[in-house]
CHARMM internal coordinates of N, CA and C (Angstrom, degrees):
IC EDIT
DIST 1 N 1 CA 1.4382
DIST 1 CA 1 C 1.5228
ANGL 1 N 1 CA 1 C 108.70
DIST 1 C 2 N 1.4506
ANGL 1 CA 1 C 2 N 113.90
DIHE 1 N 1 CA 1 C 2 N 120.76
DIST 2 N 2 CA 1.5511
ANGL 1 C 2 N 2 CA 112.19
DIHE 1 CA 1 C 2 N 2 CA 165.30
DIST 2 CA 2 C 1.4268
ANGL 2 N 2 CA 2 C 110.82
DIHE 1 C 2 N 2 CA 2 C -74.45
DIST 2 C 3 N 1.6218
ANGL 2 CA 2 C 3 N 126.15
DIHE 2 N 2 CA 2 C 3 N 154.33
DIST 3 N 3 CA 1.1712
ANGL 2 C 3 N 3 CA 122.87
DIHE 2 CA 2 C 3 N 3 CA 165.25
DIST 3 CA 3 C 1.3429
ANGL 3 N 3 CA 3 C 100.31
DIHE 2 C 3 N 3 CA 3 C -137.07
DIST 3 C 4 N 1.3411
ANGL 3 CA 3 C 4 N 100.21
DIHE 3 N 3 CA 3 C 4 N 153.41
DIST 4 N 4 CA 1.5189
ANGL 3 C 4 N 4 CA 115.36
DIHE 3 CA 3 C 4 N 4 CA 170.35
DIST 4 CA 4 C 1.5776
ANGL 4 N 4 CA 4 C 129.40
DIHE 3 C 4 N 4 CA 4 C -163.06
DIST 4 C 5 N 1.1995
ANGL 4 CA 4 C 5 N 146.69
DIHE 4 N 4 CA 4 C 5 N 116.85
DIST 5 N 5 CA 1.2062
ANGL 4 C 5 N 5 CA 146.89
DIHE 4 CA 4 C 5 N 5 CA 166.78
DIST 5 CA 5 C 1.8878
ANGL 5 N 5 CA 5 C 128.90
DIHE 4 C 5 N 5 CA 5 C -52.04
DIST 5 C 6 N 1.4448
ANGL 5 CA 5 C 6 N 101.51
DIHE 5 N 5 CA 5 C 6 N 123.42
DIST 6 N 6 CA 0.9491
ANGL 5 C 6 N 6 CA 84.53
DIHE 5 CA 5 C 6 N 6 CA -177.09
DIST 6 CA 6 C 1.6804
ANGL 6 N 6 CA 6 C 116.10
DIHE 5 C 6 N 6 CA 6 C -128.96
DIST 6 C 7 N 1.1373
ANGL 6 CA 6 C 7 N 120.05
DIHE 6 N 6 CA 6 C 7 N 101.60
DIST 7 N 7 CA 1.3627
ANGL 6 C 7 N 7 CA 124.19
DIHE 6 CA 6 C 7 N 7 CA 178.83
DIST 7 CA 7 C 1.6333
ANGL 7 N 7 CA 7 C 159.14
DIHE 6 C 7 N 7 CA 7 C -13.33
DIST 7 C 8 N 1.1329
ANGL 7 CA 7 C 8 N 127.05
DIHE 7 N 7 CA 7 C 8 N 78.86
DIST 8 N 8 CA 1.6506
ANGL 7 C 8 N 8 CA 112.40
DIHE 7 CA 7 C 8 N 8 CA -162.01
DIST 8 CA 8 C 1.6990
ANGL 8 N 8 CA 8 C 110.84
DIHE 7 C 8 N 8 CA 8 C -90.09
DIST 8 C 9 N 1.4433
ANGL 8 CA 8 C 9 N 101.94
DIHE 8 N 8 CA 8 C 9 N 68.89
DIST 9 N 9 CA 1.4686
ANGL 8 C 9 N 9 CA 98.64
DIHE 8 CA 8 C 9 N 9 CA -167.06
DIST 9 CA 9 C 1.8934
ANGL 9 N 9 CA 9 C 90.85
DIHE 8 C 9 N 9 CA 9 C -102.13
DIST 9 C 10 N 0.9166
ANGL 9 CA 9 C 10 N 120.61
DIHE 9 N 9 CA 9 C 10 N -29.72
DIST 10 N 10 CA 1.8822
ANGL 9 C 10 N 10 CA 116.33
DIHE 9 CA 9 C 10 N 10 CA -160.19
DIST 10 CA 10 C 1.3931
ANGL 10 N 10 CA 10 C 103.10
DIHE 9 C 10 N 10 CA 10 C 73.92
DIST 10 C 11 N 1.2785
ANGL 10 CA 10 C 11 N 110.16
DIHE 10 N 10 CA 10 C 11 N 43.02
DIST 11 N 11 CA 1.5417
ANGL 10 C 11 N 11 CA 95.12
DIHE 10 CA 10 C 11 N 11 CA 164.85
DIST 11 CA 11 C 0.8947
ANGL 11 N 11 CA 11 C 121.83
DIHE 10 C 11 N 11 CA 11 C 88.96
DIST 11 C 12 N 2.1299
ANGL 11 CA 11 C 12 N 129.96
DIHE 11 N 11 CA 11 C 12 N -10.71
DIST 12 N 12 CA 1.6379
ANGL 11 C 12 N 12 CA 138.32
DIHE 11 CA 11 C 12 N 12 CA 176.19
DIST 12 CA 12 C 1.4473
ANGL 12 N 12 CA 12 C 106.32
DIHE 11 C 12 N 12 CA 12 C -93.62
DIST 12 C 13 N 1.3863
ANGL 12 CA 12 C 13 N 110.85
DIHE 12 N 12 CA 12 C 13 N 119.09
DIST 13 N 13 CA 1.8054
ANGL 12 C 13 N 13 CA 88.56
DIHE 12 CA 12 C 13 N 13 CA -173.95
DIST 13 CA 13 C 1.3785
ANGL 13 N 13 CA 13 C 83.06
DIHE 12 C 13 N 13 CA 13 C -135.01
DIST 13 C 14 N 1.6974
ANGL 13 CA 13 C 14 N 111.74
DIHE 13 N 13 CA 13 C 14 N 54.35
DIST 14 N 14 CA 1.4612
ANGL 13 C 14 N 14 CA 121.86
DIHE 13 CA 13 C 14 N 14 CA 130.48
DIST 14 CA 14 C 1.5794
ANGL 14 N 14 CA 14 C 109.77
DIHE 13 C 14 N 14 CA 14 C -108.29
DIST 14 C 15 N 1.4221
ANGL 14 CA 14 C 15 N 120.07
DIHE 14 N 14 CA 14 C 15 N 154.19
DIST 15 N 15 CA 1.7285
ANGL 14 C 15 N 15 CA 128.33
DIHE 14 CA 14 C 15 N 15 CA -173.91
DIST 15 CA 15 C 1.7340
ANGL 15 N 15 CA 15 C 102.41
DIHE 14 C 15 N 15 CA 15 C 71.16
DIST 15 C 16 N 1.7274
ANGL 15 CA 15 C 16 N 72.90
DIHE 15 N 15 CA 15 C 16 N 178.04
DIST 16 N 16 CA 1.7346
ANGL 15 C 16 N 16 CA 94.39
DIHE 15 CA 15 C 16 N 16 CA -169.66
DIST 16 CA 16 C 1.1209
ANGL 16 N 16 CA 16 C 109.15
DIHE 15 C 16 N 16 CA 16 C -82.41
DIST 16 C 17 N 1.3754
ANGL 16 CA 16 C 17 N 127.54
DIHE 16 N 16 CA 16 C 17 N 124.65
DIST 17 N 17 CA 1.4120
ANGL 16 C 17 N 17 CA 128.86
DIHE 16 CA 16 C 17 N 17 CA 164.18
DIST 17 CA 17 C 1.5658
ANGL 17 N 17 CA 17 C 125.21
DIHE 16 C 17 N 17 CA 17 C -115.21
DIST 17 C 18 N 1.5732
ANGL 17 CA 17 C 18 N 112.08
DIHE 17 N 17 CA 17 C 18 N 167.82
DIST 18 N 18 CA 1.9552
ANGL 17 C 18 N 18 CA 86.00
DIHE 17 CA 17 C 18 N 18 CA -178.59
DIST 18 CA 18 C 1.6225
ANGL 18 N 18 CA 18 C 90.47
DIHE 17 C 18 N 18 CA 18 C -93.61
DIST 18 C 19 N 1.6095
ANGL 18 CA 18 C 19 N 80.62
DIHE 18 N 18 CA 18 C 19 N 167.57
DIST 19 N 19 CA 1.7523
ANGL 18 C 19 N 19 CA 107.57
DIHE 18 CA 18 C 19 N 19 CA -179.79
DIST 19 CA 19 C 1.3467
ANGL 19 N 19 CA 19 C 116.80
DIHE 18 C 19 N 19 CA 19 C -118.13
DIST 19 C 20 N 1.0116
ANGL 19 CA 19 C 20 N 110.35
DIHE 19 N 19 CA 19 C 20 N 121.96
DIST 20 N 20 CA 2.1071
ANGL 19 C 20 N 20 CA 106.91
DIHE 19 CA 19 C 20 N 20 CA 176.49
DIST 20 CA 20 C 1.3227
ANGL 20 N 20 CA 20 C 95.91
DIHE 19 C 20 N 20 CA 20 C -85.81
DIST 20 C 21 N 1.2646
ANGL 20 CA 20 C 21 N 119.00
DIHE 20 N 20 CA 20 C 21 N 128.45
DIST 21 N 21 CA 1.7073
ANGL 20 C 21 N 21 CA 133.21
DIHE 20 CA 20 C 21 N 21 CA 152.99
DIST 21 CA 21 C 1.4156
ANGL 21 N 21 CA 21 C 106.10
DIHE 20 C 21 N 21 CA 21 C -72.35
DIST 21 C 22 N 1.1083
ANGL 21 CA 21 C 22 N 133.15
DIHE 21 N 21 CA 21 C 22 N 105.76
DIST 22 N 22 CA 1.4136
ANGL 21 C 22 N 22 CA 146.12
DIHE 21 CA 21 C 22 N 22 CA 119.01
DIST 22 CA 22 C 1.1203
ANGL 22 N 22 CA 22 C 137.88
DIHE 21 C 22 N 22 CA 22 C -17.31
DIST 22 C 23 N 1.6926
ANGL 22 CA 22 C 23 N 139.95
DIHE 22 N 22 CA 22 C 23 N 71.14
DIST 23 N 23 CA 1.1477
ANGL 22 C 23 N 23 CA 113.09
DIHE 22 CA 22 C 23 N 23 CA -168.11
DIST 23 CA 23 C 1.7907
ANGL 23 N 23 CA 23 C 99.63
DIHE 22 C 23 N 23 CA 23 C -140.28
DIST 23 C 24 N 1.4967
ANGL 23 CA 23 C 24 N 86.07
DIHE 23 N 23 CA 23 C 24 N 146.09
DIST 24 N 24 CA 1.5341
ANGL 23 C 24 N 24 CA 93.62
DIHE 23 CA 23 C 24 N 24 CA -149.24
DIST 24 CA 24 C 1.9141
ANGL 24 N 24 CA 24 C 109.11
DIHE 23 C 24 N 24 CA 24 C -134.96
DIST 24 C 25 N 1.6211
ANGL 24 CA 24 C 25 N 132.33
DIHE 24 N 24 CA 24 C 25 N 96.89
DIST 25 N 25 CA 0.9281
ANGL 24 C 25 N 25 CA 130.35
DIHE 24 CA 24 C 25 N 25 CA -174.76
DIST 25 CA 25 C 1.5362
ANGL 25 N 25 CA 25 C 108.23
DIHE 24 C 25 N 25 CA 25 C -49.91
DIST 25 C 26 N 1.3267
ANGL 25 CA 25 C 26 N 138.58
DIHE 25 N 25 CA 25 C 26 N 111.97
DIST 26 N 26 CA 1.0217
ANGL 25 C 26 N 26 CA 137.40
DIHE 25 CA 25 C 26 N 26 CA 155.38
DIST 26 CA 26 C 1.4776
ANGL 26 N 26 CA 26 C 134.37
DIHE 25 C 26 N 26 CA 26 C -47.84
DIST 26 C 27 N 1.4117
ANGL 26 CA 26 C 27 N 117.53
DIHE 26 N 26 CA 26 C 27 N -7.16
DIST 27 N 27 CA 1.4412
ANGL 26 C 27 N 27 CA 111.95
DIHE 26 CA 26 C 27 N 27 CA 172.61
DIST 27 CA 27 C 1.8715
ANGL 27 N 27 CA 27 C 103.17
DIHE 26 C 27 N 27 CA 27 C -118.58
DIST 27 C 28 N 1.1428
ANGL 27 CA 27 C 28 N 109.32
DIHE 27 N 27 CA 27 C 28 N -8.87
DIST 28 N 28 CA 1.7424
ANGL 27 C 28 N 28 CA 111.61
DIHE 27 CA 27 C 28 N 28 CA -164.67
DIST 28 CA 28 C 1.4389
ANGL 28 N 28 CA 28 C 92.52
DIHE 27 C 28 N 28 CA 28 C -105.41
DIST 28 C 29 N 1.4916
ANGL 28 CA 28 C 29 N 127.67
DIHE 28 N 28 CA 28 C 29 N -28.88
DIST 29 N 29 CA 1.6716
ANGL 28 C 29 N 29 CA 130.33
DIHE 28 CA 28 C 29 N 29 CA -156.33
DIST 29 CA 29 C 1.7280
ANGL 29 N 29 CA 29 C 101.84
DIHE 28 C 29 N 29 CA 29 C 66.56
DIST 29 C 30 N 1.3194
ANGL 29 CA 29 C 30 N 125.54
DIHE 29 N 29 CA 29 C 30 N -2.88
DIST 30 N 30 CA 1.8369
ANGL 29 C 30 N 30 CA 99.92
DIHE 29 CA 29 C 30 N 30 CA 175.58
DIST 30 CA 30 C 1.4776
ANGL 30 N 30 CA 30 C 110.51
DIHE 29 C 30 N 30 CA 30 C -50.40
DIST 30 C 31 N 1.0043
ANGL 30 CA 30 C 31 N 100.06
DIHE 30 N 30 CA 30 C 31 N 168.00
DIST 31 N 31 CA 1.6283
ANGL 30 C 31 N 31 CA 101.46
DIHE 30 CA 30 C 31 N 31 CA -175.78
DIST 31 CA 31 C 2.1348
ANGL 31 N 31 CA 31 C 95.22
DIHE 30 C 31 N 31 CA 31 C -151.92
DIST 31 C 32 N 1.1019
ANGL 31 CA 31 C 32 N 92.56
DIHE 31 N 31 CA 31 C 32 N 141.92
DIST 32 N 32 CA 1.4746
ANGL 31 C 32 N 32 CA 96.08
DIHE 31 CA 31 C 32 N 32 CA -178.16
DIST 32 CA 32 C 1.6690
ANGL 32 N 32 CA 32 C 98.57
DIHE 31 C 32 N 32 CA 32 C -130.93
DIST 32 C 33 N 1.1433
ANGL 32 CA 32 C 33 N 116.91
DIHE 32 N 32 CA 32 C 33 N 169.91
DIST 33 N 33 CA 1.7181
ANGL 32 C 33 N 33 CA 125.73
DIHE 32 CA 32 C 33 N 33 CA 174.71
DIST 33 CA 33 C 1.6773
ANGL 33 N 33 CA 33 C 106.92
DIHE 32 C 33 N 33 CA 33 C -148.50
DIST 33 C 34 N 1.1073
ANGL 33 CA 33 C 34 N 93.22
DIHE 33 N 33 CA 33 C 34 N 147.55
DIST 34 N 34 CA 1.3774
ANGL 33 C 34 N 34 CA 91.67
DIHE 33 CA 33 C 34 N 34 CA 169.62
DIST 34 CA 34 C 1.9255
ANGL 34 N 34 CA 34 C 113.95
DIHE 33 C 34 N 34 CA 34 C -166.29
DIST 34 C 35 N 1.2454
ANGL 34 CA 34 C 35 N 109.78
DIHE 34 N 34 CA 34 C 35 N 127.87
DIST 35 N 35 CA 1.6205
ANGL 34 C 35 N 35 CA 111.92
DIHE 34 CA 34 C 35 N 35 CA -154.09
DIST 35 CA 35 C 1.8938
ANGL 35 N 35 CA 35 C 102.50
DIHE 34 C 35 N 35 CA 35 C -96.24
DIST 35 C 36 N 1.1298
ANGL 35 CA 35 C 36 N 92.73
DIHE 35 N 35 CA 35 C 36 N 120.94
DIST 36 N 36 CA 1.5760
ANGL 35 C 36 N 36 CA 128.36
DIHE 35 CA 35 C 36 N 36 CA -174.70
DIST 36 CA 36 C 1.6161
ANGL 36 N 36 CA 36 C 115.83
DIHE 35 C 36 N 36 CA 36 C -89.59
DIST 36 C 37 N 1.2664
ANGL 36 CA 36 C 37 N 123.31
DIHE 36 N 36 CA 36 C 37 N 103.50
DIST 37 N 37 CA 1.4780
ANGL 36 C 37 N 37 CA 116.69
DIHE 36 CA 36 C 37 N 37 CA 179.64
DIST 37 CA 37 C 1.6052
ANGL 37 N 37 CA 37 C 128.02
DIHE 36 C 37 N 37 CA 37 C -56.90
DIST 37 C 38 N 1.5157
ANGL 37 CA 37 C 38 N 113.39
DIHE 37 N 37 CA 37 C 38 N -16.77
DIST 38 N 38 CA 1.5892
ANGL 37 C 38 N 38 CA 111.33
DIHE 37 CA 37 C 38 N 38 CA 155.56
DIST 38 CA 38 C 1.7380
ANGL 38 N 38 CA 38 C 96.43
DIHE 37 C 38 N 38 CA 38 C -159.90
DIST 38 C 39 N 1.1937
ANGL 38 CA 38 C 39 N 107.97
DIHE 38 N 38 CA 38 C 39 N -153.53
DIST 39 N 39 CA 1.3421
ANGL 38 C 39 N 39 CA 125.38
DIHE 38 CA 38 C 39 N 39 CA -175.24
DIST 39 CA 39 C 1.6465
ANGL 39 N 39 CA 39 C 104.13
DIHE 38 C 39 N 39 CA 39 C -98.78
DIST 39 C 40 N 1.2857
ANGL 39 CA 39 C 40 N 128.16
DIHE 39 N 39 CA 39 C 40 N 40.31
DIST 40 N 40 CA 1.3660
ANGL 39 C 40 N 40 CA 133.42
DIHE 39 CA 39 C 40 N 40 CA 169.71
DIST 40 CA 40 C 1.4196
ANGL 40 N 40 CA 40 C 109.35
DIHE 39 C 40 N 40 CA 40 C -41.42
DIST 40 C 41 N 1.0467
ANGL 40 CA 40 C 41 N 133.07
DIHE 40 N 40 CA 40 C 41 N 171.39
DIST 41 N 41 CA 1.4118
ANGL 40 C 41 N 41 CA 133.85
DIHE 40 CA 40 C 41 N 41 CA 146.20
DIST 41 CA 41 C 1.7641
ANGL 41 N 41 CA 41 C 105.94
DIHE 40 C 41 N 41 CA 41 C -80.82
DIST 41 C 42 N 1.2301
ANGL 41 CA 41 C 42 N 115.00
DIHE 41 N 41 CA 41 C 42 N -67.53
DIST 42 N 42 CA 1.3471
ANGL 41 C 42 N 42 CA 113.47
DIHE 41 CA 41 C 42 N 42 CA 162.64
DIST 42 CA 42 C 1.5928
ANGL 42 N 42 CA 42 C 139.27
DIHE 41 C 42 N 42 CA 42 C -45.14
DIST 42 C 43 N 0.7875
ANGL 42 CA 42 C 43 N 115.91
DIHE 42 N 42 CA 42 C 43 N -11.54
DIST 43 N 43 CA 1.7049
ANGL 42 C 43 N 43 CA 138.81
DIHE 42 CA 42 C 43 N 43 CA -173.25
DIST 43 CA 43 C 1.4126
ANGL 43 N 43 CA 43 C 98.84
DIHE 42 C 43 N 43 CA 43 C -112.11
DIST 43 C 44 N 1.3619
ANGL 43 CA 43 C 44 N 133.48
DIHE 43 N 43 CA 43 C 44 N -25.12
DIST 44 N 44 CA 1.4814
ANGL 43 C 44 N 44 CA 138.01
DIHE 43 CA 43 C 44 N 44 CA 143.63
DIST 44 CA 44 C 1.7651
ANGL 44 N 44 CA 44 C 112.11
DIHE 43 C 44 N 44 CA 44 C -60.42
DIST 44 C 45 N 0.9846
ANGL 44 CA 44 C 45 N 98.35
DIHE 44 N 44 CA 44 C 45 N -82.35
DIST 45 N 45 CA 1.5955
ANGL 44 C 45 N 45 CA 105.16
DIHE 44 CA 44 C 45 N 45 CA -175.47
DIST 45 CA 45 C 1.4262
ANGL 45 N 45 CA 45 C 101.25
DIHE 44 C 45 N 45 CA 45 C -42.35
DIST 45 C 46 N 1.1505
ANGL 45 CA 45 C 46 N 150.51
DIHE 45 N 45 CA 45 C 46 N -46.30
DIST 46 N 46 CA 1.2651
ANGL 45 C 46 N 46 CA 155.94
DIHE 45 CA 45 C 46 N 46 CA -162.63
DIST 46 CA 46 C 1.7205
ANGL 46 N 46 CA 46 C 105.98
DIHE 45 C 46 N 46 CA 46 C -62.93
DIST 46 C 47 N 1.2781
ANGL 46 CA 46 C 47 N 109.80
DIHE 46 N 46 CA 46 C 47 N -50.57
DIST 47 N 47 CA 1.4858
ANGL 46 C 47 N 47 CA 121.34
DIHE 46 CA 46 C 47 N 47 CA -161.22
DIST 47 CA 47 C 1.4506
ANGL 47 N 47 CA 47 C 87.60
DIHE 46 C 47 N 47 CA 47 C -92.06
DIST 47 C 48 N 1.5642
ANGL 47 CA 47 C 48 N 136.79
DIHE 47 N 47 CA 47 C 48 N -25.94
DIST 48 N 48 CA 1.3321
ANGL 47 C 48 N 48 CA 117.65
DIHE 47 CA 47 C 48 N 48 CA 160.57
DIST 48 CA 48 C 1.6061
ANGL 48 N 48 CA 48 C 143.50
DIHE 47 C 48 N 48 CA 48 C -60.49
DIST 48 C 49 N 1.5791
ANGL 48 CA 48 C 49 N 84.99
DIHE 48 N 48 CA 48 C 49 N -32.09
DIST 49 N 49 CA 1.3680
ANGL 48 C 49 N 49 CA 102.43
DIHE 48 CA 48 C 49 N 49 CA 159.23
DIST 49 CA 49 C 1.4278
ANGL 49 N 49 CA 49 C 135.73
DIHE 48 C 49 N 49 CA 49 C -56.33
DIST 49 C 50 N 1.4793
ANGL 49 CA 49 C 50 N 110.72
DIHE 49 N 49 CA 49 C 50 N -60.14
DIST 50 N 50 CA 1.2403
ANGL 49 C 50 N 50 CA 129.68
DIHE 49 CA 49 C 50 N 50 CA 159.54
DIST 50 CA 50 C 1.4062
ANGL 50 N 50 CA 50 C 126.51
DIHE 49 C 50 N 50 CA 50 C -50.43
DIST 50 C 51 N 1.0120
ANGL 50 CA 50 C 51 N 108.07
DIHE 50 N 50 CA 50 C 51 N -1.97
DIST 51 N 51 CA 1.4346
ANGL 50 C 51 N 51 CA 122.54
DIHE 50 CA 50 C 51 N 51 CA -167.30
DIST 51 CA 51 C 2.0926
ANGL 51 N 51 CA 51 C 107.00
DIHE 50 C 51 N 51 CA 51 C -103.36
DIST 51 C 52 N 1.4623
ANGL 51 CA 51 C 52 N 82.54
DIHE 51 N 51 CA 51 C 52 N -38.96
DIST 52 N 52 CA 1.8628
ANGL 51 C 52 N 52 CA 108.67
DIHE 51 CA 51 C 52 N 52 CA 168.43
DIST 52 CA 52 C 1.4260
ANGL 52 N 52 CA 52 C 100.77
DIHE 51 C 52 N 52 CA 52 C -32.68
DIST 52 C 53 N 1.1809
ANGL 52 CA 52 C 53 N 88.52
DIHE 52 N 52 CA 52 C 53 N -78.33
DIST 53 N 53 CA 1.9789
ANGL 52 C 53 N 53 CA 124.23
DIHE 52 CA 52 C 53 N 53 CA -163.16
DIST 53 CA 53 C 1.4761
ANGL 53 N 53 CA 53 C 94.24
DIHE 52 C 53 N 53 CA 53 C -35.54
DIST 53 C 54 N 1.3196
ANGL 53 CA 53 C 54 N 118.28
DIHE 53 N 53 CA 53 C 54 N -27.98
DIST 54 N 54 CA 1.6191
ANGL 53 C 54 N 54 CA 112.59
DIHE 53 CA 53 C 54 N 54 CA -149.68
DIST 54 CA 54 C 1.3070
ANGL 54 N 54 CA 54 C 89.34
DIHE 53 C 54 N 54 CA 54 C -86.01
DIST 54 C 55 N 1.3050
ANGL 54 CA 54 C 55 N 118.83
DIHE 54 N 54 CA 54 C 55 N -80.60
DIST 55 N 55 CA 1.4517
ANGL 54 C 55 N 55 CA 151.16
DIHE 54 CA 54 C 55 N 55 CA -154.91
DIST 55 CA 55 C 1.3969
ANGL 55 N 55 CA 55 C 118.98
DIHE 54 C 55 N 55 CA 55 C -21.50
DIST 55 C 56 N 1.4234
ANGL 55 CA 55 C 56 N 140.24
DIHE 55 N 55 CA 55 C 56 N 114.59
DIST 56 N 56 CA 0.9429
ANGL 55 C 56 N 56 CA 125.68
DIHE 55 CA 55 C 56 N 56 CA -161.95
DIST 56 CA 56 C 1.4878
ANGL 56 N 56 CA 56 C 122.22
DIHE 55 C 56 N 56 CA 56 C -86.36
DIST 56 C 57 N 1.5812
ANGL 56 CA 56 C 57 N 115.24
DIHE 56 N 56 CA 56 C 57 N 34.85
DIST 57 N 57 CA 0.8454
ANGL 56 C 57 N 57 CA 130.80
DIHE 56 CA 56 C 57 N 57 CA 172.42
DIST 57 CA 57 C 1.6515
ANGL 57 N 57 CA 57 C 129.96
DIHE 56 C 57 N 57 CA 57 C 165.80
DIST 57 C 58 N 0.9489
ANGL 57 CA 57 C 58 N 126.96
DIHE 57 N 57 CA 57 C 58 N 145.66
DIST 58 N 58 CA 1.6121
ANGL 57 C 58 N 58 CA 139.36
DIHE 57 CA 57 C 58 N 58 CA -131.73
DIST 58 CA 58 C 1.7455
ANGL 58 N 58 CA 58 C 98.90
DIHE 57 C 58 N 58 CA 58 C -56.22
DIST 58 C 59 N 1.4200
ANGL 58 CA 58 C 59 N 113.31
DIHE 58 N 58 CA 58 C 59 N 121.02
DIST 59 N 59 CA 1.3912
ANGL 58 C 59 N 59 CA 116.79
DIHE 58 CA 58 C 59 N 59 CA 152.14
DIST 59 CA 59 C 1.9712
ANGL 59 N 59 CA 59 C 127.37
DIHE 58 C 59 N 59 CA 59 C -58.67
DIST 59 C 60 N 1.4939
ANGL 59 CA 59 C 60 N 109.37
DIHE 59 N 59 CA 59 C 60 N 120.78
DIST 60 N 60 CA 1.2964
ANGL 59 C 60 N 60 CA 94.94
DIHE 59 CA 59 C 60 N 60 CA -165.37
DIST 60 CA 60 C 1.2608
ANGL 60 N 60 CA 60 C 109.94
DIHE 59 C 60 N 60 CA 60 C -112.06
DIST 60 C 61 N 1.3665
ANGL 60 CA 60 C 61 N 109.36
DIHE 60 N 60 CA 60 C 61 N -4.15
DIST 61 N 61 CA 1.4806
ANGL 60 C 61 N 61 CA 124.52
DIHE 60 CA 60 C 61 N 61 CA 162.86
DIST 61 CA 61 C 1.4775
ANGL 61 N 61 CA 61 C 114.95
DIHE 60 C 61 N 61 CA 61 C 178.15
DIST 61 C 62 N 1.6274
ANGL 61 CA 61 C 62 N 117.03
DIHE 61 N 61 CA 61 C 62 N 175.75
DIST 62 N 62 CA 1.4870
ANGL 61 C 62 N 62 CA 114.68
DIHE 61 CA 61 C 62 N 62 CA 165.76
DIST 62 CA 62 C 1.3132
ANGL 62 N 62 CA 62 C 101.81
DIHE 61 C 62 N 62 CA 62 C -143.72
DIST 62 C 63 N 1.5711
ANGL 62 CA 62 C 63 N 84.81
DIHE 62 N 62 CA 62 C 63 N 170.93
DIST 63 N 63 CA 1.5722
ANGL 62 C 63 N 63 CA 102.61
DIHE 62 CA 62 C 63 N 63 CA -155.83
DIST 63 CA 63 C 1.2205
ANGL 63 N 63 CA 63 C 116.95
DIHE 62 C 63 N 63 CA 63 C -126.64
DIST 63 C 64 N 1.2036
ANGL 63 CA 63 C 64 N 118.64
DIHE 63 N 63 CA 63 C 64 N 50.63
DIST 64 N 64 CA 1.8079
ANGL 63 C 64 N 64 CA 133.96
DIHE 63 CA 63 C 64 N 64 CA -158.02
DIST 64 CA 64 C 1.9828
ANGL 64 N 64 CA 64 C 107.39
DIHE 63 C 64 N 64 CA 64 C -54.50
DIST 64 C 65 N 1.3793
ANGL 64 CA 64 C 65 N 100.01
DIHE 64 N 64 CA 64 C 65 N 134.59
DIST 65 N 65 CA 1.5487
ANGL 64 C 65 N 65 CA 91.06
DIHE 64 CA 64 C 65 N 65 CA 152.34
DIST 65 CA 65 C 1.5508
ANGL 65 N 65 CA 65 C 123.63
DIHE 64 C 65 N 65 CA 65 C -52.53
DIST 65 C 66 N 1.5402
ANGL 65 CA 65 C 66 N 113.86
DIHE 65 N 65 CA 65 C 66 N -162.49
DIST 66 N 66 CA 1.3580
ANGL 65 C 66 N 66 CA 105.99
DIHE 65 CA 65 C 66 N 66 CA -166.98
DIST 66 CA 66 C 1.7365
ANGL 66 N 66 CA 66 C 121.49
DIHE 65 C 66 N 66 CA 66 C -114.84
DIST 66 C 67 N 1.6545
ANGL 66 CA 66 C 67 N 104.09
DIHE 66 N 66 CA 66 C 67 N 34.35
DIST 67 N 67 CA 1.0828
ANGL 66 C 67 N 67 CA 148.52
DIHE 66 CA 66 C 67 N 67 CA -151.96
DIST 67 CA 67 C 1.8240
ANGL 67 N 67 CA 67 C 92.51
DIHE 66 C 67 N 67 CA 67 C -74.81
DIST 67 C 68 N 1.7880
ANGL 67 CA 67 C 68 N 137.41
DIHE 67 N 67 CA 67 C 68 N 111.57
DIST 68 N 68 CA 1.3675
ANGL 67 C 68 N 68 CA 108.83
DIHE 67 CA 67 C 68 N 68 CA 140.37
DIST 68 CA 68 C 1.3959
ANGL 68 N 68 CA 68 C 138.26
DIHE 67 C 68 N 68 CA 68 C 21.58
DIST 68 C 69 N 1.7285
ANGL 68 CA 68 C 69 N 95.86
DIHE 68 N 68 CA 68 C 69 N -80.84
DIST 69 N 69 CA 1.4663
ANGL 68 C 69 N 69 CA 103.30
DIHE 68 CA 68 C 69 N 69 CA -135.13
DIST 69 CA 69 C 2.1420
ANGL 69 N 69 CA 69 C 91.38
DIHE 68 C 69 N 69 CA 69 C -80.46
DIST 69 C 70 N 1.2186
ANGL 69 CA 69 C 70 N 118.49
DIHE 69 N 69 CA 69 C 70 N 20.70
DIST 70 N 70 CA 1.5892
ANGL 69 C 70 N 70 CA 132.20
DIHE 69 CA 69 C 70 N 70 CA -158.20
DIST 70 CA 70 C 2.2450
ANGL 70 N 70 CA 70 C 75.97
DIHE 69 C 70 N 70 CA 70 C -109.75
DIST 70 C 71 N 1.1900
ANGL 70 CA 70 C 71 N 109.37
DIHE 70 N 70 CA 70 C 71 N -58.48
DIST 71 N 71 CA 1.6333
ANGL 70 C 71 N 71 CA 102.54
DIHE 70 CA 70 C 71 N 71 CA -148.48
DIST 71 CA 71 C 1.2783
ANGL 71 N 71 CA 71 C 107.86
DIHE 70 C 71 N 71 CA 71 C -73.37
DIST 71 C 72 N 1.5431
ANGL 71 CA 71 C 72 N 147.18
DIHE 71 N 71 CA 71 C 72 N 166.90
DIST 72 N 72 CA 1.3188
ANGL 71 C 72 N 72 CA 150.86
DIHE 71 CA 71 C 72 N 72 CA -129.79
DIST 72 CA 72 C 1.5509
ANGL 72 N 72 CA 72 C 80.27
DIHE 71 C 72 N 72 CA 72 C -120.60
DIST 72 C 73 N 1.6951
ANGL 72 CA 72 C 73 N 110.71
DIHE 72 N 72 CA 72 C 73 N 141.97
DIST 73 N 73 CA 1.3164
ANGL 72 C 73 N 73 CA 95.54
DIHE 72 CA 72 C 73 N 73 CA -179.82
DIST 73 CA 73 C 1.5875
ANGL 73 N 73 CA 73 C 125.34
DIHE 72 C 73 N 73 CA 73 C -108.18
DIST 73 C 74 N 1.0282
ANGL 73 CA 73 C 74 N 137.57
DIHE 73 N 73 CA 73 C 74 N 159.56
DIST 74 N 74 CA 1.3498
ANGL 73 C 74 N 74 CA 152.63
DIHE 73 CA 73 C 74 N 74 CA -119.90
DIST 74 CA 74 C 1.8653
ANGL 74 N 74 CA 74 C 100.72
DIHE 73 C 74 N 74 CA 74 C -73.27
END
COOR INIT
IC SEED 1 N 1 CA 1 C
IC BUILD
């Protein structure tokens, strides 16, 4: 699974903006979305999860850009 965030700021990338999660099986093309109130780490992981439940079939990994809000935090 690729993932990636994608921004509804207009171009201010000061404050909170929402985020669409992107997530996209690379060998099937499904593609799922799911809208994220900022770049949390948790508010990521959350919508990944939920995203599990859906899928009509087993996640075997992901493949995040090189984005923060992707790495486990400190």
């Amino acid at each position: 699974m690729e993932i990636d965030l994608v921004g509804h700021d207009g171009g201010e990338s000061l404050g909170e903006y929402c985020q669409t999660l992107d997530i996209t099986d690379r060998y099937s093309g499904w593609t799922e979305t799911a809208a994220v109130r900022n770049k949390a780490h948790l508010r990521v992981l959350a919508a990944l999860k939920d995203n599990r439940q859906r899928l009509p079939f087993p996640k075997m990994g992901i493949h995040p850009d090189s984005g923060r809000e992707y790495n486990n935090p400190a």
